[in-house]
FIDREN-753798 format. One line per 2 residues: for each residue x, y, z of C-alpha. Coordinates in steps of 0.1 Angstrom, whole numbers. Layout:
BEGIN
X/Y/Z ~ ...;
This chain:
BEGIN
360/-771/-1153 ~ 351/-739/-1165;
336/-729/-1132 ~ 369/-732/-1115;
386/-715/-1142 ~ 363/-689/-1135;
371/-685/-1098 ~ 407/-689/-1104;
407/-661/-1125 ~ 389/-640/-1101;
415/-649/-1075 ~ 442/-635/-1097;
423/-611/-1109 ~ 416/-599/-1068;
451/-611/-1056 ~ 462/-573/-1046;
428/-570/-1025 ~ 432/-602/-1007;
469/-599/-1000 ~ 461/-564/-989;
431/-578/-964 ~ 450/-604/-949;
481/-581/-942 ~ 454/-560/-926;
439/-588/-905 ~ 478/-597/-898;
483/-564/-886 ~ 450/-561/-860;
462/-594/-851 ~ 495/-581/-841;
480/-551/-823 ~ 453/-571/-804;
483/-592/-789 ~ 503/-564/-784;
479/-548/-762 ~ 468/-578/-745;
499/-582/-734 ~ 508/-548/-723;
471/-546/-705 ~ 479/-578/-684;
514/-561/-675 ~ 496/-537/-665;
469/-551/-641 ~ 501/-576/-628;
518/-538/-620 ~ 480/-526/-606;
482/-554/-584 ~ 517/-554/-572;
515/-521/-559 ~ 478/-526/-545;
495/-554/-521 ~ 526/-532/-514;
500/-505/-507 ~ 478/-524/-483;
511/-535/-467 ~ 524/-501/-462;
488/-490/-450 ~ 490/-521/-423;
528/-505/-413 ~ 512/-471/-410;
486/-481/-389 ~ 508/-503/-368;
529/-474/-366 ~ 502/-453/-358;
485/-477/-326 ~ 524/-477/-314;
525/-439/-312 ~ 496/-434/-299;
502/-463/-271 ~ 535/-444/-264;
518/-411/-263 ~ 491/-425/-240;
518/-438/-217 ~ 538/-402/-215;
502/-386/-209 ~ 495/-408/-183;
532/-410/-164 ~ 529/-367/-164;
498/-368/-151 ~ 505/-391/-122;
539/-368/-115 ~ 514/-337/-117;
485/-352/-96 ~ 494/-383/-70;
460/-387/-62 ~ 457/-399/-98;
471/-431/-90 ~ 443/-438/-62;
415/-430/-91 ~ 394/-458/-107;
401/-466/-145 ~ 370/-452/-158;
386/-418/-141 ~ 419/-428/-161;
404/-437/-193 ~ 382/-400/-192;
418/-386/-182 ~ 434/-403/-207;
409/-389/-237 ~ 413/-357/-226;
442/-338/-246 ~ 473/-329/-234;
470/-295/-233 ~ 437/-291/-217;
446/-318/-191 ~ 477/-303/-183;
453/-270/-178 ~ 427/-286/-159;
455/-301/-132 ~ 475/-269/-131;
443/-251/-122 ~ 434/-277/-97;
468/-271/-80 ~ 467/-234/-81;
434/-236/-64 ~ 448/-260/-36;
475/-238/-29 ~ 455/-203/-35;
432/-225/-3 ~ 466/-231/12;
474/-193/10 ~ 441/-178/26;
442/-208/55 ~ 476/-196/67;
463/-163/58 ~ 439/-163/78;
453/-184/105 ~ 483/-158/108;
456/-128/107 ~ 437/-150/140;
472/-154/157 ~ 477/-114/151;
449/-106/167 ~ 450/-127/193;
482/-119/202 ~ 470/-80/204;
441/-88/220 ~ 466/-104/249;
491/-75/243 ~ 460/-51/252;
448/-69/280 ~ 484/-75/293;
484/-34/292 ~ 453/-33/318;
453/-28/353 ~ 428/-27/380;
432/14/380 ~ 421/13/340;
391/-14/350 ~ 361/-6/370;
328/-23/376 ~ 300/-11/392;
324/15/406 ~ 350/-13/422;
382/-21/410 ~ 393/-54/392;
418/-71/396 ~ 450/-75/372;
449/-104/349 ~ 483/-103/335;
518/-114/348 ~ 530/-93/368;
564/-108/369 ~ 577/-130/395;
561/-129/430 ~ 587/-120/458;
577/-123/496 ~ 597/-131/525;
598/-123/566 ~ 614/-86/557;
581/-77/539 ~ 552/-56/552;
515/-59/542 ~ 484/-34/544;
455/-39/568 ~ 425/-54/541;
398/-38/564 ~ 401/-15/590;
383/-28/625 ~ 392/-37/658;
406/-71/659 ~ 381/-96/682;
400/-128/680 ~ 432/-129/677;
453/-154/660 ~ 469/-178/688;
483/-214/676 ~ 500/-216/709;
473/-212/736 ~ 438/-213/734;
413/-180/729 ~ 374/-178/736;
352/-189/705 ~ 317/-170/720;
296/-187/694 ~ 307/-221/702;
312/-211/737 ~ 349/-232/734;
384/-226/741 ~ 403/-232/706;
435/-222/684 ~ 428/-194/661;
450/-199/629 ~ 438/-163/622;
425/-136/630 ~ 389/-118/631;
390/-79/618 ~ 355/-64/632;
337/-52/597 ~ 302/-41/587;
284/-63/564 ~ 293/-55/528;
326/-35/530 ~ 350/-34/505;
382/-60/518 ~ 417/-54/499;
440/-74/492 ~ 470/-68/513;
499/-76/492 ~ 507/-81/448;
495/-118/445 ~ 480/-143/425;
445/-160/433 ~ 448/-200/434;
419/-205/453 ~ 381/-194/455;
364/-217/481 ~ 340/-224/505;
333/-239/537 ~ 305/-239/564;
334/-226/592 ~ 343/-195/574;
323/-191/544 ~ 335/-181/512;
372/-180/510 ~ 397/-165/487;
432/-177/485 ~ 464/-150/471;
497/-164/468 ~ 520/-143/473;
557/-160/465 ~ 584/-179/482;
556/-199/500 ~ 538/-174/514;
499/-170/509 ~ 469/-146/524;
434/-160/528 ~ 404/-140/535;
370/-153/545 ~ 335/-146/557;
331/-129/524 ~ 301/-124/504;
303/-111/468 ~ 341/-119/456;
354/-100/428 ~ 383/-115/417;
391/-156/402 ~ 417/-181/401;
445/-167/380 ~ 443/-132/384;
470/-110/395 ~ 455/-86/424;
481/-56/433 ~ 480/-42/465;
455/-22/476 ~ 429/-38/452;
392/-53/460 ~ 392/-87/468;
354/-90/473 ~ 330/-76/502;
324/-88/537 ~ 289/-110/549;
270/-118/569 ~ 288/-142/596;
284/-179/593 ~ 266/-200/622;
302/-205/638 ~ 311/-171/646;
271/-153/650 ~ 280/-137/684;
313/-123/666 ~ 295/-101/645;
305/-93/610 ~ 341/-95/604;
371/-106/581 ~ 388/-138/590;
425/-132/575 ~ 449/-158/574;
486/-160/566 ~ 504/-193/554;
537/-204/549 ~ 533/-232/533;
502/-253/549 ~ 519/-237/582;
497/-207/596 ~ 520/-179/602;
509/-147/627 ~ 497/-119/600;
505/-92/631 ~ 540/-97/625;
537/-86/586 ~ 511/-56/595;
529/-22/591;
């Protein structure tokens, strides 16, 4: 009994202390559930806006891969406007295009085609500069004629165009060599062949000349044909217009070829020796006139 007097007393006697430690205890109590509360708001805030932010991050990035994409696609479509071969590439070629930035792409392609066209430029350049010149070199050669030209001291024969070549029955022709005339042409009757020992046509005639002299042509003409045969060696044939050509033969060096233009006056080539067919002849010119394939008398054209 007196014990718990005792501690009853003390009680009283301590009642300010305990009331005090117990509104204490009341008080941290309060504050510890204050801030656990507050702290769990908190982290419920935290993780709120760590979802929105990971959504947002998943937009921008979405946002991003659609940009790009788009950007990819405008890269590629000005590329292929710039560069048509582009289209004809491989993909690895338009995936390295692709990574490449605009601007230096754009560069690259732009240098590409100026170097195309600068090729372009010195081409027709040069092609123009190769037409010039050969268009001179014809204009120069056009100016020539067989007065300006020697070789070996013997005229050549003109090689341009002389115009159009006019002949007719009112015309007159020079002698080609000058020499007695040993067979006369006759495609009417019959003449004396001493070689072949035989009356025959002559669709010529034969102009006694020494071996190697200098035959000229006998009227402005073109050469169309250089031939040979075993009757009257080699042959060169001048047309001379409306129809009308000259043919020499028994010749040996010739100095003109088909194609040229040979004025009057001007070498045609040198006589030879005679061929088997006319030996007892001697050395001469066989001249020739033609209208048409028609053999015509040159004696009416002489002057």
């Amino acid at each position: 009994m007196n014990d718990n007097s005792t501690v009853l007393q003390k009680i009283k006697d301590n009642a300010f202390y305990i009331a005090l430690g117990v509104g204490i205890l009341a008080i941290i109590a309060l504050i510890a559930v204050y801030t656990t509360g507050r702290d769990g708001g908190a982290y419920e805030e935290n993780e709120i806006d760590l979802n929105q932010s990971s959504d947002y991050s998943s937009i921008n990035t979405n946002a991003d891969h659609y940009n790009e994409n788009t950007n990819r696609k405008e890269k590629n479509a000005k590329v292929n406007a710039t560069d048509p071969d582009t289209a004809n590439r491989t993909r690895s070629n338009k995936e390295a295009v692709d990574n490449i930035p605009d601007s230096e792409a754009s560069k690259n392609l732009q240098k590409k085609n100026v170097q195309i066209t600068d090729k372009s430029i010195t081409e027709n350049n040069n092609t123009d500069a190769t037409t010039e010149n050969n268009g001179k070199d014809i204009s120069e050669n056009a100016g020539k004629t067989a007065d300006d030209a020697t070789e070996d001291g013997k005229q050549l024969p003109v090689t341009a165009d002389v115009g159009e070549l006019n002949f007719g029955s009112d015309k007159t022709i020079s002698w080609p060599v000058k020499g007695e005339v040993i067979l006369p042409f006759s495609m009417e009757t019959t003449v004396y062949y001493k070689t072949l020992d035989q009356y025959r046509t002559n669709p010529g005639m034969l102009i006694a000349a020494g071996s190697g002299s200098t035959v000229k042509n006998a009227y402005l003409g073109k050469v169309v044909k250089v031939t040979s045969d075993n009757t009257y060696g080699n042959l060169v044939t001048i047309y001379l217009g409306n129809d009308y050509s000259a043919v020499y033969g028994q010749l040996d060096t010739i100095y003109v070829k088909e194609g040229d233009f040979v004025k009057a006056g001007e070498s045609v080539g040198t006589i030879g020796k005679p061929t088997d067919s006319f030996e007892e002849e001697g050395s001469h010119l066989f001249f020739e006139m033609l209208k048409g394939d028609t053999p015509v008398n040159p004696m009416e054209f002489m002057e």
